[in-house]
C-alpha positions as CSV (number, residue, x, y, z in Angstrom):
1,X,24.3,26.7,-18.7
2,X,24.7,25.6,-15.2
3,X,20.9,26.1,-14.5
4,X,20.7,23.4,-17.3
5,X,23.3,20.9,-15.9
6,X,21.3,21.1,-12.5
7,X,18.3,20.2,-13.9
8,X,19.5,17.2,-16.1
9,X,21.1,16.1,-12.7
10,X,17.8,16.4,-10.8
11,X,15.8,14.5,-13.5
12,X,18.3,11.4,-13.1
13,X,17.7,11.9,-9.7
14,X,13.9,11.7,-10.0
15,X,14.4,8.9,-12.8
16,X,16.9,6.8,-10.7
17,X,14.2,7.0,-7.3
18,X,11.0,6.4,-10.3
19,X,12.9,2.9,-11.2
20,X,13.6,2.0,-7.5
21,X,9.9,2.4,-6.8
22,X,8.6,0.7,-9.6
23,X,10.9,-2.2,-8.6
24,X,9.5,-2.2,-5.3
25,X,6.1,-2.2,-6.1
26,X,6.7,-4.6,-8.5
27,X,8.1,-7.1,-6.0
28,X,5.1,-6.3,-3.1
29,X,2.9,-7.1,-6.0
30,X,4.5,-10.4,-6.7
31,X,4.2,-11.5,-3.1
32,X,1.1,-10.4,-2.4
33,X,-0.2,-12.6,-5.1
34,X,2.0,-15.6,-4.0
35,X,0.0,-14.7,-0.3
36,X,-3.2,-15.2,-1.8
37,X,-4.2,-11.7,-2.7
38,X,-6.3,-12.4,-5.9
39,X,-5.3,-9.1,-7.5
40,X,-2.4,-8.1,-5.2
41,X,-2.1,-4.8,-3.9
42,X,-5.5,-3.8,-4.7
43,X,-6.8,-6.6,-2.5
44,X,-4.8,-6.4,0.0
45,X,-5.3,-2.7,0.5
46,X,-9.5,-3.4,0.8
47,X,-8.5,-6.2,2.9
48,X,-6.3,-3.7,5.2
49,X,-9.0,-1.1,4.9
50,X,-11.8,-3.4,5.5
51,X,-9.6,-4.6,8.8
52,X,-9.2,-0.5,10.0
53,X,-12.7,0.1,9.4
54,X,-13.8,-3.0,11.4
55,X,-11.2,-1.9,14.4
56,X,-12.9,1.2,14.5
57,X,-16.1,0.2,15.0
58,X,-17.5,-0.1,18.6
59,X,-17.9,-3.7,19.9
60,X,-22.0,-3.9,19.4
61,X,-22.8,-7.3,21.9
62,X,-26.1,-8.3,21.6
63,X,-28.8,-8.5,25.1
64,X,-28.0,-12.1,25.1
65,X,-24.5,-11.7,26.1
66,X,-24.3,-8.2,28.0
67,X,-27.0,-10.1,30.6
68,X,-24.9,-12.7,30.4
């Protein structure tokens, strides 16, 4: 019976973080939408991942300006 009072106490536990979450996400979805993000969290993650993926990159200069 205890084994069974734990569990119930560890699924509200799981259900009361689940609804925090949701909440949050909700809310960055909101704002990034009032920021511009067409679709929210979906574009702002390409954008952020287009960003990272640009950082990486070497810095290519064309012969024009490393003679320069």
């Amino acid at each position: 019976m205890k084994k069974h009072k734990d569990l119930l106490k560890k699924i509200a536990k799981l259900e009361t973080i689940n609804d925090q979450l949701a909440a949050e996400i909700n809310y960055l979805e909101k704002l990034t939408r009032a920021l511009g993000f067409a679709e929210g969290l979906k574009t702002l993650k390409t954008a952020a991942l287009e960003m990272l993926e640009s950082d990486s990159k070497p810095d290519v200069k064309s012969e024009g300006e490393a003679n320069s």
